[in-house]
C-alpha positions as CSV (number, residue, x, y, z in Angstrom):
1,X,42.8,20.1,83.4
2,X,42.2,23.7,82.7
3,X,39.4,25.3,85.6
4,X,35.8,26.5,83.4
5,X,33.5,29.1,84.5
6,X,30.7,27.9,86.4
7,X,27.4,28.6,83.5
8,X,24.9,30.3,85.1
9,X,26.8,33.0,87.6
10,X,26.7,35.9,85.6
11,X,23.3,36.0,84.1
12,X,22.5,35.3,87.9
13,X,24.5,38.4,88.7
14,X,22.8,40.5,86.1
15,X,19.3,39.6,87.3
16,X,19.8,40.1,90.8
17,X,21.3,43.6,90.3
18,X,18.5,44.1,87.9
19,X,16.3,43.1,90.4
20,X,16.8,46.0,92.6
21,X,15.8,48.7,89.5
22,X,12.6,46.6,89.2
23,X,11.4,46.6,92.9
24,X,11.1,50.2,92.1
25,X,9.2,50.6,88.5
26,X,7.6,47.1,89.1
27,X,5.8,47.8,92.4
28,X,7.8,45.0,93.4
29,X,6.8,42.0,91.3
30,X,9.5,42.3,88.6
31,X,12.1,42.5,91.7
32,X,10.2,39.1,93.2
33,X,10.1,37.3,89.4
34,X,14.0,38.6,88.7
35,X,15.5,37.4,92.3
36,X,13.9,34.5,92.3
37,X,14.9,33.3,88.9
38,X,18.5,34.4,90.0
39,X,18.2,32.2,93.3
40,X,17.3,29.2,90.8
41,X,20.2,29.6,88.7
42,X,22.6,29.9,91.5
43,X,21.0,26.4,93.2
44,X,21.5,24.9,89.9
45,X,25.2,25.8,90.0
46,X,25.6,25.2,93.7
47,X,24.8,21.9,92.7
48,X,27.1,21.5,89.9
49,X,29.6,23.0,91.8
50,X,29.7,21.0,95.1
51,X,29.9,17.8,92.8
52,X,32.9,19.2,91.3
53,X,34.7,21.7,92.7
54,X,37.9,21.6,91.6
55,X,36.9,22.3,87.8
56,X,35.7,25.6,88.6
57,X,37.3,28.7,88.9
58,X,34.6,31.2,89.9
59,X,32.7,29.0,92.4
60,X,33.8,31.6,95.5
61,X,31.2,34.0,93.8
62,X,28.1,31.8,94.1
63,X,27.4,33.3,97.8
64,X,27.8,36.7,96.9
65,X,25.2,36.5,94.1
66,X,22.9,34.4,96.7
67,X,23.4,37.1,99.1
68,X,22.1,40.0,96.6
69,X,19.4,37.4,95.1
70,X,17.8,37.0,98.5
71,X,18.3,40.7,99.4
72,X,16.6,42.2,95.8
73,X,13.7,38.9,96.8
74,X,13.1,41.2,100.3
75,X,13.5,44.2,99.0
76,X,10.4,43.4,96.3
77,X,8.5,41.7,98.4
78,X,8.3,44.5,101.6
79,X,7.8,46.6,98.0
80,X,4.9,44.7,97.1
81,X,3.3,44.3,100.8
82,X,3.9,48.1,101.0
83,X,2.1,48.8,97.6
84,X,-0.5,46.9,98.6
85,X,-1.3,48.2,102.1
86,X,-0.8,52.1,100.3
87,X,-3.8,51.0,98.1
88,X,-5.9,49.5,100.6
89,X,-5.5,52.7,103.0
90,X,-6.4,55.0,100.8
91,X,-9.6,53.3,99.9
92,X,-9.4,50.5,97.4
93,X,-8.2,50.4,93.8
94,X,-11.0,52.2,92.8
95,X,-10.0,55.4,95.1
96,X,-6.3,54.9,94.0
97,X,-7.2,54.9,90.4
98,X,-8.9,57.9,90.9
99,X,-6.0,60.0,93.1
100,X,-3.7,58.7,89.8
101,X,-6.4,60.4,87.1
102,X,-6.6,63.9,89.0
103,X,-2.5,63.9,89.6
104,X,-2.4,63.1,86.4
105,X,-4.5,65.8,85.0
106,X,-2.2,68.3,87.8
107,X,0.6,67.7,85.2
108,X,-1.7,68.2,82.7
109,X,-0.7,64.6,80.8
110,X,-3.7,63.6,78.9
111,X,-4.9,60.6,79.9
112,X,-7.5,59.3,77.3
């Protein structure tokens, strides 16, 4: 019987690299949402997988994408704690919003 490719490894693969891109631009919550729907796909085939084993020929990757799943998930999470004690420090949203407007208007980027 001719081994298959487990179905869910790659897109898992692409999300999880993904993830780390998003930790930055996302303030961490498009890192969190990416990861974590990478570590779903990768149970689902662990699963499949461990019934089966013999039929598939890429099943040796699984860890690796679970390794950078749960490392792009820690990566946006400390992100998103960071973000959030940055904004609380300096005074609220209201005081961050503010520091963004006048940096803003430094670069002279019109912002209405």
């Amino acid at each position: 019987m001719e081994q298959q490719k487990l179905p869910n490894v790659t897109i898992a693969m692409v999300l999880s690299i993904v993830s780390f891109l998003c930790c930055c631009f996302s303030v961490g919550i498009g890192g969190i949402l990416l990861s974590g729907i990478a570590l779903f796909l990768v149970n689902k085939d662990t699963k499949l997988y461990s019934e089966n084993p013999e039929d598939y020929s890429n099943g040796n990757s699984l860890k690796t994408v679970k390794t950078i799943a749960i490392i792009g998930l820690v990566i946006g999470v400390i992100t998103l704690l960071w973000s959030i004690y940055s904004i609380m420090s300096m005074g609220g949203w209201d005081a961050y919003m503010e520091q963004n407007q006048e940096m803003l208007e430094q670069f002279g980027i019109p912002t209405e």
